[in-house]
Backbone as CSV, one residue per row, in Angstrom:
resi,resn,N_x,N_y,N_z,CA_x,CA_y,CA_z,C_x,C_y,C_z
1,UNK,38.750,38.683,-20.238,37.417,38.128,-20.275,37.419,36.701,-20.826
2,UNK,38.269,36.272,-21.681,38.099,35.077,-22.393,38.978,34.245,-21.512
3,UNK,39.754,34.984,-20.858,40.350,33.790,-19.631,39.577,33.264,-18.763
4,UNK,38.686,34.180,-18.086,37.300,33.819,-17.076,36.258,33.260,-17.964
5,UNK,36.152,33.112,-18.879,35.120,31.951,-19.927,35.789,30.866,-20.060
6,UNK,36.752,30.967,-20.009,37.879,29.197,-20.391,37.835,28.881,-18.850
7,UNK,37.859,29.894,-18.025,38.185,28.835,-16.095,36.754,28.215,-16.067
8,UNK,35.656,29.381,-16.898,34.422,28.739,-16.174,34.305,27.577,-16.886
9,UNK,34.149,27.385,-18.075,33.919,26.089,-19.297,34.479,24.896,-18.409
10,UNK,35.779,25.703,-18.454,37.013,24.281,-17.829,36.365,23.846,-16.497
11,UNK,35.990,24.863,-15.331,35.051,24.164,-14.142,34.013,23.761,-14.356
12,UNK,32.933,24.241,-15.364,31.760,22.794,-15.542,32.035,21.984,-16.037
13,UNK,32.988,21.452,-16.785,32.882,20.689,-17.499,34.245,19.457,-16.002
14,UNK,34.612,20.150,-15.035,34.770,19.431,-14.009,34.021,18.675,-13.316
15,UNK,32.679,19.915,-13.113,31.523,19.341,-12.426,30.769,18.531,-13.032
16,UNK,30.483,18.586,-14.452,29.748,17.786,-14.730,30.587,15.653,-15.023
17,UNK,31.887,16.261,-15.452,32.650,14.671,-15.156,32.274,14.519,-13.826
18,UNK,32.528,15.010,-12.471,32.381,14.633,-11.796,31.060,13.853,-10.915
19,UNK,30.099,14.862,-12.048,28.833,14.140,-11.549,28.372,12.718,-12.398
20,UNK,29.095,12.736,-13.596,29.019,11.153,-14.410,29.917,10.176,-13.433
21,UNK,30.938,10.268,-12.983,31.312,9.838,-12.045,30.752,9.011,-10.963
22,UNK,30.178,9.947,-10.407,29.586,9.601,-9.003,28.171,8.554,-9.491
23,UNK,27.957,9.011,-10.836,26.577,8.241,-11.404,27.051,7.196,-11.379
24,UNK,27.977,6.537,-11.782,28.804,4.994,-12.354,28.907,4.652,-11.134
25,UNK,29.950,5.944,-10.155,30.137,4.441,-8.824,28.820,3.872,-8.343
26,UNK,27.928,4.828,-8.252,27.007,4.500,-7.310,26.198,3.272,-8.219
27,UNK,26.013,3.235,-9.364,25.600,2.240,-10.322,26.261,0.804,-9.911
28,UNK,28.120,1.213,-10.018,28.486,-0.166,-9.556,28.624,-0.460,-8.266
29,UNK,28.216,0.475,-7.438,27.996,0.062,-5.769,26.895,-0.809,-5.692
30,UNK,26.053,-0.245,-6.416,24.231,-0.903,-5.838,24.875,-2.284,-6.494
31,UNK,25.640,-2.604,-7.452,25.982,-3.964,-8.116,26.324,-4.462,-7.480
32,UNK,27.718,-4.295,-5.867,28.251,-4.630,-5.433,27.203,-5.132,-4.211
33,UNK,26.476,-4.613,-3.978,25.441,-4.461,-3.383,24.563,-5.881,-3.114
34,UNK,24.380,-5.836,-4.901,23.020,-6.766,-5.087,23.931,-8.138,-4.641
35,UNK,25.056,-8.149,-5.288,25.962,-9.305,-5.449,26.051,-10.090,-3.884
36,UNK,26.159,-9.255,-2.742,26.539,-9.688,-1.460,24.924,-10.069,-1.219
37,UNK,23.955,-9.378,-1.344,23.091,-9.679,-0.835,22.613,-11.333,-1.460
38,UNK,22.721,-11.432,-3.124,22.736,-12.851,-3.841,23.194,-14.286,-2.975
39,UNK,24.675,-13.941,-2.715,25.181,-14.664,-1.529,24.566,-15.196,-0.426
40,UNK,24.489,-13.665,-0.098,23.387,-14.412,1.457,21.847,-15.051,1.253
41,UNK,21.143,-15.031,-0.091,20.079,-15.848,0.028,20.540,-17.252,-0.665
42,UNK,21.471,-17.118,-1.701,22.110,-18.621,-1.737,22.858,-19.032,-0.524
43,UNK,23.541,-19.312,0.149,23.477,-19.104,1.765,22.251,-20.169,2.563
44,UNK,21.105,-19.232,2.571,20.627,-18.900,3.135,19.579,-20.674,2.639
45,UNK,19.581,-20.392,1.052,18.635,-21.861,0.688,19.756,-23.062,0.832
46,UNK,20.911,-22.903,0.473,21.502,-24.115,0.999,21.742,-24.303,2.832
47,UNK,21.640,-23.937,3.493,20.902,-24.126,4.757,19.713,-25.051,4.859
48,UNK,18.744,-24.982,3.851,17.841,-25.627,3.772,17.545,-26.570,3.775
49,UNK,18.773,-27.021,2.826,18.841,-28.630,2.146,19.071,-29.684,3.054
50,UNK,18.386,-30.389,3.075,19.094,-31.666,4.115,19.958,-32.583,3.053
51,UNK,21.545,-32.252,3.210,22.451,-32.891,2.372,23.572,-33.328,3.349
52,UNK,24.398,-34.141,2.934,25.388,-34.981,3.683,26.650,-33.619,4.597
53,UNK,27.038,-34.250,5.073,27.954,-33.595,5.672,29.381,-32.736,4.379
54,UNK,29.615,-33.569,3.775,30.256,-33.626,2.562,29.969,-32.369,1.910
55,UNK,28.958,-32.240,1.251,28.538,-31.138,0.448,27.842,-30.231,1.516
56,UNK,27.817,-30.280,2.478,27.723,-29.103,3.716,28.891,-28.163,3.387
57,UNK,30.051,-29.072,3.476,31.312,-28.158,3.502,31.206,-27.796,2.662
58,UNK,31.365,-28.589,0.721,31.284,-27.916,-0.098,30.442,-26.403,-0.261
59,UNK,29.320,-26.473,0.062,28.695,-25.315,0.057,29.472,-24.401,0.644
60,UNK,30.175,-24.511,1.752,30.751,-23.424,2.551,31.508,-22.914,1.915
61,UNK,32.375,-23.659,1.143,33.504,-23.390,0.955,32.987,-22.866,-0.780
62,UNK,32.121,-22.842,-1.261,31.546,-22.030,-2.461,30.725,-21.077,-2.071
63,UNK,30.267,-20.838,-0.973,29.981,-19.665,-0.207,31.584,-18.408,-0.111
64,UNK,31.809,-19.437,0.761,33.359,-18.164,1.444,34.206,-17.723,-0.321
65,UNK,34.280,-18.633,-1.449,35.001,-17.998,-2.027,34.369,-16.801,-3.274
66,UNK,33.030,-17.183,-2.518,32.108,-16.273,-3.345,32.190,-14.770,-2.681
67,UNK,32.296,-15.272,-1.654,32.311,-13.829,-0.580,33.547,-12.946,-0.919
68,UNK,34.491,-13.849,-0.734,35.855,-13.620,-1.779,36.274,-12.553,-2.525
69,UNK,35.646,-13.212,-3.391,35.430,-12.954,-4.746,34.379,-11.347,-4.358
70,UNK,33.797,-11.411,-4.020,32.914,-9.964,-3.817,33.684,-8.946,-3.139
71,UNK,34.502,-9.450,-2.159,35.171,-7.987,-1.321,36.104,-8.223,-2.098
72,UNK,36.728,-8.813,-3.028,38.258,-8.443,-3.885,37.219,-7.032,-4.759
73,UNK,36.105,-7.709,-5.596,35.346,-6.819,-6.373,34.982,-5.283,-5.901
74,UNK,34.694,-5.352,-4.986,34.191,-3.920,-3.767,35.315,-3.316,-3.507
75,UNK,36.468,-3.772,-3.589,37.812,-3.719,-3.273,38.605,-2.244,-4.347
76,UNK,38.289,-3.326,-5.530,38.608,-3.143,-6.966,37.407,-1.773,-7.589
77,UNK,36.659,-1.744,-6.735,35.694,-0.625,-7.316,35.933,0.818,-6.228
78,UNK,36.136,0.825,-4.975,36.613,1.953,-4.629,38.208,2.196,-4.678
79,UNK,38.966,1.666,-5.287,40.179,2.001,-5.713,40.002,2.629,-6.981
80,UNK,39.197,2.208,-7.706,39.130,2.623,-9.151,39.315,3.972,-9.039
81,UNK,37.989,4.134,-8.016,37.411,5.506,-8.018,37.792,6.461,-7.074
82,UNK,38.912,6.011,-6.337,39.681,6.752,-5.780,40.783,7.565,-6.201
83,UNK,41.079,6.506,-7.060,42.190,7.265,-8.061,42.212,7.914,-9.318
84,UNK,40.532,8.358,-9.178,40.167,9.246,-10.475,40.244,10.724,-10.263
């Protein structure tokens, strides 16, 4: 009897890590989330600007390494949690 009280303890207490778990990724998904979407309205206002050709590129090129920078991050967050 006290073996089938230790499997059960030991399986909620699976389920319930597992459901703190799933709380965090999805916490740092919607982050990953907000972050890409940030991008595309900065993006979106430097489009706007009537600026030289010069800082056209610049923008791009602080765009793309922003983008970068976000799928390394998105990257780095379902690995985490893959290997939990």
């Amino acid at each position: 009897m006290e073996k089938v009280i230790i499997l059960f303890i030991t399986e909620v207490i699976k389920i319930e890590s597992t459901e703190v778990e799933d709380v965090q990724w999805s916490q740092d998904w919607k982050a990953i989330v907000e972050i890409f979407d940030t991008i595309d309205r900065l993006e979106a206002l430097f489009k706007s600007l009537d600026v030289s050709y010069l800082r056209e590129v610049q923008q791009k090129i602080l765009v793309l390494n922003l983008q970068k920078y976000a799928w390394s991050l998105s990257k780095f967050i379902v690995e985490k949690y893959s290997n939990e």
